[in-house]
Each structure stands twice: as structure tokens, then as C-alpha cells.
C-alpha positions in Angstrom: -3.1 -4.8 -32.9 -2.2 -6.7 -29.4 0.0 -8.4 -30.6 2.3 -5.0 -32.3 1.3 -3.2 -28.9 3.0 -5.6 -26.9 5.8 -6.0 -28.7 6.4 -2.1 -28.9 5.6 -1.8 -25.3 8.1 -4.4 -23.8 10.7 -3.3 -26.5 10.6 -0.1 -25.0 10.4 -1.5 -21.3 13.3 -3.7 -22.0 15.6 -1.1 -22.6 14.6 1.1 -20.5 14.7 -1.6 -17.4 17.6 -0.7 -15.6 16.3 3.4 -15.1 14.2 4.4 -12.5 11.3 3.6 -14.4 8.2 1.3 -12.5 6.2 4.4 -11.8 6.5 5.0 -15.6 5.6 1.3 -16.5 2.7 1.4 -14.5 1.4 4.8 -15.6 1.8 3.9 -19.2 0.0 0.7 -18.4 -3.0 2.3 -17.4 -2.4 5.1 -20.0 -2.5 2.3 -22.8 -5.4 0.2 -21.3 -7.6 3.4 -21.5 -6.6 3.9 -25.2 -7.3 0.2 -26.5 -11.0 0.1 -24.2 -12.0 3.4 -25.6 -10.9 2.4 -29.5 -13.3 -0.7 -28.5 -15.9 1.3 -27.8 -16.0 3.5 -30.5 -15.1 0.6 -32.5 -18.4 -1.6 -31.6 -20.4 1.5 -29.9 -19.8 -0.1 -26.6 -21.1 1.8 -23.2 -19.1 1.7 -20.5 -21.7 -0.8 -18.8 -20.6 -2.6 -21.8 -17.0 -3.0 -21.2 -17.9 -3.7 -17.6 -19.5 -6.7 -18.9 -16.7 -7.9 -21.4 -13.9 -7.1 -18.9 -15.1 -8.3 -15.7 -15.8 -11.7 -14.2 -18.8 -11.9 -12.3 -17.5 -11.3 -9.0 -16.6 -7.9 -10.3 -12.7 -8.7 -10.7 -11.4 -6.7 -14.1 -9.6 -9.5 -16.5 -7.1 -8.7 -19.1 -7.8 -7.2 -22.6 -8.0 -10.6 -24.9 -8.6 -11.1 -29.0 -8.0 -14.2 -30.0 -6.3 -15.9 -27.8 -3.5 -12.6 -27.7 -3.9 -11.1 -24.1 -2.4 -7.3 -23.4 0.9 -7.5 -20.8 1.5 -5.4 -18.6 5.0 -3.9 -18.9 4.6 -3.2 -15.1 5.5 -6.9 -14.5 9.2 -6.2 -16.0 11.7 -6.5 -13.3 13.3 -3.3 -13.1 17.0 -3.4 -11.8 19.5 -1.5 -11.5 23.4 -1.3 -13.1 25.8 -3.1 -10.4 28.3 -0.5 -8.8 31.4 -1.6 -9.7 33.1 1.2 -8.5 37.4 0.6 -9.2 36.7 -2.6 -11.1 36.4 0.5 -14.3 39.3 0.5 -16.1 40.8 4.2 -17.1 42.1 5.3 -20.1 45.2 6.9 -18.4 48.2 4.3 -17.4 48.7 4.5 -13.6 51.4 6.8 -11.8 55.2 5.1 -12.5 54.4 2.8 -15.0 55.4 2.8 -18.3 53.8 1.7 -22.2 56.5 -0.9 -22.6 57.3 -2.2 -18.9 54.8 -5.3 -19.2 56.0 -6.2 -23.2 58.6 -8.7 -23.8 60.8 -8.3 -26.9 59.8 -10.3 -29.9 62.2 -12.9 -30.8 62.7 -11.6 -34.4 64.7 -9.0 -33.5 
């Protein structure tokens, strides 16, 4: 289950990279963290103190959600950037004023 939820999560983070977007990756970070620790503990009727005791080291620092050797990413790592202005450099579809269709085409030599 890791393993599809990671692969649907940075899918969707992937092409949605170059919006304004982190706030989003983080909050559905946390959104999907909650889901997959509550499905584990309905899943093996596990208290809170429970998880606390799965998911934390004993200094009290959380670690990552891990099943067989497939750990959860977080999509909040993704770089997010943005689309280069480029401004000018963005051809037109209309020719510019004065020019012509044919002024840069040379004759063919069959005729």
C-alpha cells in the first residue's frame, strides 16, 4: 500500500511542481500521514500510546512510516519551481508589421 501511495502522491506532485503548491504538499503530507496511522490502528487495534511507541525513537523524535523496508515520502521534499519568464523569446502566430509569407523563401530550382 506504501509503495501505490507513493507513487500516486509524487505523480501528482510532479506535475503539479511548477504551481504555487508547497503549502499544498505539506498539508497533504500531514493529511495522508493521519490516514495511513489511523488505518494502522484500526488495522491492529493500536492506541495512540501505541503508535507513539512504533513511530518514535526514544528520544521522542517521530520517524517515518516503514513496512518492509518501503518508507512513506514526503511530497513536501519536491522542489517546487517556477516556469522561466521568457517574456519576447514567445513566438506569435501573426507575421510582424512589413513582412511578407514569401520574403525569406528562395525559388526552387525546378521551376
Amino acid at each position: 500500500m506504501l509503495t501505490r501511495l507513493n507513487q500516486v502522491m509524487h505523480g501528482w506532485a510532479n506535475y503539479f511542481r511548477h504551481a504555487v503548491a508547497k503549502n499544498v504538499f505539506a498539508m497533504l503530507d500531514n493529511f495522508a500521514w493521519w490516514r495511513v496511522i489511523r488505518m494502522l490502528q484500526v488495522r491492529h487495534r493500536w492506541r495512540w500510546k501505541d503508535v507513539r511507541r512504533q513511530f518514535t525513537t526514544p528520544s521522542g523524535r517521530w520517524l517515518p512510516i516503514t513496512a518492509d523496508e518501503i518508507e512513506k515520502r514526503p511530497i513536501a521534499a519536491i522542489p517546487v519551481t517556477r516556469y522561466r519568464y521568457r517574456g519576447a523569446k514567445i513566438p506569435g502566430p501573426w507575421l510582424p508589421l512589413g513582412t511578407s509569407p514569401t520574403a525569406g523563401t528562395a525559388e526552387s530550382p525546378l521551376r
